[in-house]
C-alpha positions in Angstrom: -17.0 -18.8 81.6 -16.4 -15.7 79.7 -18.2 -14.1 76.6 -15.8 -14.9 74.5 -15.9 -18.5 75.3 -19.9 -18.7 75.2 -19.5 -17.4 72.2 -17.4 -20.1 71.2 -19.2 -22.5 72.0 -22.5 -21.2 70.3 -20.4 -21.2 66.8 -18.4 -24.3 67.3 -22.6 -26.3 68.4 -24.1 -24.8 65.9 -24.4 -27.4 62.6 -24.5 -25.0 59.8 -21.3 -23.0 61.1 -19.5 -26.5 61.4 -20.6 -27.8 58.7 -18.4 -25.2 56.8 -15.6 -24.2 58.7 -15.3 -27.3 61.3 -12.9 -26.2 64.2 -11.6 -23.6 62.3 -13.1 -20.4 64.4 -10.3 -18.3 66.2 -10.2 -15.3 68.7 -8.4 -12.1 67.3 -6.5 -13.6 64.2 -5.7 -17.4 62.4 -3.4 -19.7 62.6 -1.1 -19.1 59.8 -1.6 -22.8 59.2 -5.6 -22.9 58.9 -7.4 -24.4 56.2 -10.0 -21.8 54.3 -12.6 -21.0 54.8 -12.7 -20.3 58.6 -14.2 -17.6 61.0 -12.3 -15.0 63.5 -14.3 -13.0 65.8 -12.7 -10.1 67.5 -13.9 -7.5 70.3 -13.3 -4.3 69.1 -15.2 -2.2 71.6 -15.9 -2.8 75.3 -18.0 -0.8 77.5 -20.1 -1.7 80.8 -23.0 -0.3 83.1 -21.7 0.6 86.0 -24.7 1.4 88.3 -24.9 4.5 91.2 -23.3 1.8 93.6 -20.3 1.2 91.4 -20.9 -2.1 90.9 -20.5 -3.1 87.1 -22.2 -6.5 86.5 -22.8 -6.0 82.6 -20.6 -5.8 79.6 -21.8 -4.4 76.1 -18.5 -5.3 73.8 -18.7 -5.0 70.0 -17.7 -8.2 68.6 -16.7 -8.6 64.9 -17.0 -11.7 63.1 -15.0 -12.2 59.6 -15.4 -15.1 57.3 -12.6 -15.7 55.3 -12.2 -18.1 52.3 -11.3 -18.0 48.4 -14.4 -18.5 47.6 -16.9 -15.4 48.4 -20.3 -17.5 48.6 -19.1 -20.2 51.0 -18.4 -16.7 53.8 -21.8 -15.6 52.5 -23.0 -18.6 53.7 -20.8 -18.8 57.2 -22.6 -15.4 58.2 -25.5 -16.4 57.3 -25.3 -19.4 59.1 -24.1 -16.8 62.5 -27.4 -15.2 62.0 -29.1 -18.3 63.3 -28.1 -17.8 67.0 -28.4 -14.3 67.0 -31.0 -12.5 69.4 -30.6 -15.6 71.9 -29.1 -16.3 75.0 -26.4 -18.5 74.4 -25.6 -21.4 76.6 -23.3 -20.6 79.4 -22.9 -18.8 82.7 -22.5 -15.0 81.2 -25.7 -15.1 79.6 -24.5 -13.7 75.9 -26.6 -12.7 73.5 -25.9 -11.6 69.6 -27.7 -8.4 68.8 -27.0 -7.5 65.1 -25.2 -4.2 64.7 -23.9 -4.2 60.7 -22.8 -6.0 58.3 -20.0 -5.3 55.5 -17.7 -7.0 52.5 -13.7 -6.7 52.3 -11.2 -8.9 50.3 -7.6 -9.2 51.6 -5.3 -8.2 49.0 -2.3 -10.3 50.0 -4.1 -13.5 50.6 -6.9 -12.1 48.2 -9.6 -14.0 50.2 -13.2 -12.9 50.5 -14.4 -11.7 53.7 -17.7 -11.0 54.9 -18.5 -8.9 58.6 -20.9 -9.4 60.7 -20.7 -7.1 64.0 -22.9 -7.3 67.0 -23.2 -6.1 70.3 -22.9 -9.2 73.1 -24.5 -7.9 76.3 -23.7 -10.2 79.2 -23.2 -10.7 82.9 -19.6 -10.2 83.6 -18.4 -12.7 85.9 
């Protein structure tokens, strides 16, 4: 499995994440269809270790994780409920883990939704 879908299953297992948003976590943007509030998690950096034998076995990506919702406290409480598997290895083969980089507050002025960021770097095994 990839990062991306260790991390997904991490945020889709863990009860206080679904007990807010459900099923509604997506890669990269939303379906224009999804219920608020909900959770999109992007990569917006990737780099690797390459070692002095070329081989690259680990990844260090940025990922990004927005809450979005009407309501600013319930994606208050979606980060803080993705703080809870942070610093762990998640299940899976590529060995993610979460480690906290920053955190920050927008609000989208066409949907004028709340959203709180959470980024972290997710080192891993790439496979």
């Amino acid at each position: 499995m990839s990062y991306q879908e260790d991390i997904t299953t991490a945020v889709l297992a863990c009860a206080p994440i679904a007990e807010i948003i459900g099923d509604r976590f997506w890669w990269d943007f939303a379906d224009g269809s999804t219920g608020t509030p909900y959770l999109v998690a992007q990569t917006i950096t990737v780099s690797g270790e390459t070692d002095l034998g070329g081989d690259r076995s680990l990844g260090f990506p940025t990922v990004q994780f927005t809450a979005w919702g009407p309501l600013k406290s319930e994606c208050i409480s979606i980060i803080a409920a993705i703080r809870q598997i942070e610093g762990f290895q998640l299940p899976g083969t590529s060995k993610t883990s979460l480690v906290y980089n920053s955190e920050e507050s927008t609000r989208d002025p066409q949907t004028r939704y709340f959203g709180e960021i959470i980024e972290y770097t997710a080192p891993h095994t790439l496979n």
